[in-house]
N, C-alpha and C positions, 0 to 999 in steps of 0.2 A: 677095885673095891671102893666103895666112897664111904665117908664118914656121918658122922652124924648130924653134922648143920648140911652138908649137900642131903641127906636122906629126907633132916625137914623142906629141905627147898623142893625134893622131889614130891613129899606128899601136898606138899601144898600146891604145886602144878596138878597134881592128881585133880581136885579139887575143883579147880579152875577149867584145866581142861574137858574134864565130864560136864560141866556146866556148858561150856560153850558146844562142845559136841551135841549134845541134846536140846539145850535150846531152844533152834527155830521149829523144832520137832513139839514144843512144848506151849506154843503162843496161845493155841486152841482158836485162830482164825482160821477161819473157810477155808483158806488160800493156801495158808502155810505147810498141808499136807497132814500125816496124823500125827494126833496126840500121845507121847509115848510115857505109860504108866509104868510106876516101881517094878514091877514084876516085866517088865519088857525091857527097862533098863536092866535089870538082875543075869536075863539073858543075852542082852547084847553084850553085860560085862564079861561073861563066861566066855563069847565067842571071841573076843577081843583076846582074853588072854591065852586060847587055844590058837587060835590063827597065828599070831607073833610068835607063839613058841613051837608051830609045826609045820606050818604053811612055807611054801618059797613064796618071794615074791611076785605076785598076778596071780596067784591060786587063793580060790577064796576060801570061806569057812559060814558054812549059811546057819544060821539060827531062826527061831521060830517061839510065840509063843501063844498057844493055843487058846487061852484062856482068854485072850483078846485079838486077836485074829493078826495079830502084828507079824511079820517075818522079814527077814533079809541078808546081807552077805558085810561080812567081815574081807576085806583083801588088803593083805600089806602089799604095800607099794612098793619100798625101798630101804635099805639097812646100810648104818651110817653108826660112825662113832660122833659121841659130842666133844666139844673144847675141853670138857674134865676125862676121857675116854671111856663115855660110858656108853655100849652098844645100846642103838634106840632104830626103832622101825618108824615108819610114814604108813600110815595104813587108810582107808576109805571106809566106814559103815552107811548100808542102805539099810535104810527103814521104809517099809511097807505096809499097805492094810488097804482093801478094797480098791485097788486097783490107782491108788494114791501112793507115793511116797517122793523121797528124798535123801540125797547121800551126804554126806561130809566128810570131808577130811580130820586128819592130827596125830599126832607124832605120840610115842610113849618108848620109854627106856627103861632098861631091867635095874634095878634095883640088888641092895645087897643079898637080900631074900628069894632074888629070882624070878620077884614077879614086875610085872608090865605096868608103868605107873604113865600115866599122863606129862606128856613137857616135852622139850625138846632141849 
């Protein structure tokens, strides 16, 4: 169970981490692969928290969002307690669109709530 300054430490990783996870996805250079819009984050948030809470890990959790032609896979990687004992997964999202994409890494642990928050 964590308390209330570890829960802000934890949304403030949240924060942090969806930023960096998104990111390079977000530069809008040629190079960088696509552009991923609010509603494509909404869905890769969805598949993040579905994968961590159902998936083993190396099984992935694919998402999609039709409305921009974006899709790709959720896979946790590995499950780990942190120094405060709080279960946290490693997991990989691939983002895709026209035969472009690109994956990253990062870490999220459950929270007193149950859900999957960004950090490590």
């Amino acid at each position: 169970m964590i308390d209330s300054s570890q829960n802000k430490v934890l949304t403030s990783l949240v924060a942090a981490g969806a930023m960096t996870l998104l990111a390079g996805c977000q530069t809008g250079a040629p190079a960088a692969g696509p552009v991923v819009q609010a509603s494509d984050r909404s869905a890769i948030n969805g598949a993040i928290q579905l994968a961590l809470e159902t998936r083993a890990s190396g099984e992935s959790e694919s998402w999609q969002n039709p409305a921009t032609g974006m899709h790709g896979t959720v896979t946790p990687l590995r499950t780990y307690q942190s120094a405060i004992g709080i279960y946290c997964r490693e997991y990989e999202v691939s983002v895709m669109r026209d035969g472009s994409g690109e994956a990253s890494r990062d870490a999220a642990c459950r929270d007193s709530d149950g859900q999957w928050k960004d950090g490590s």
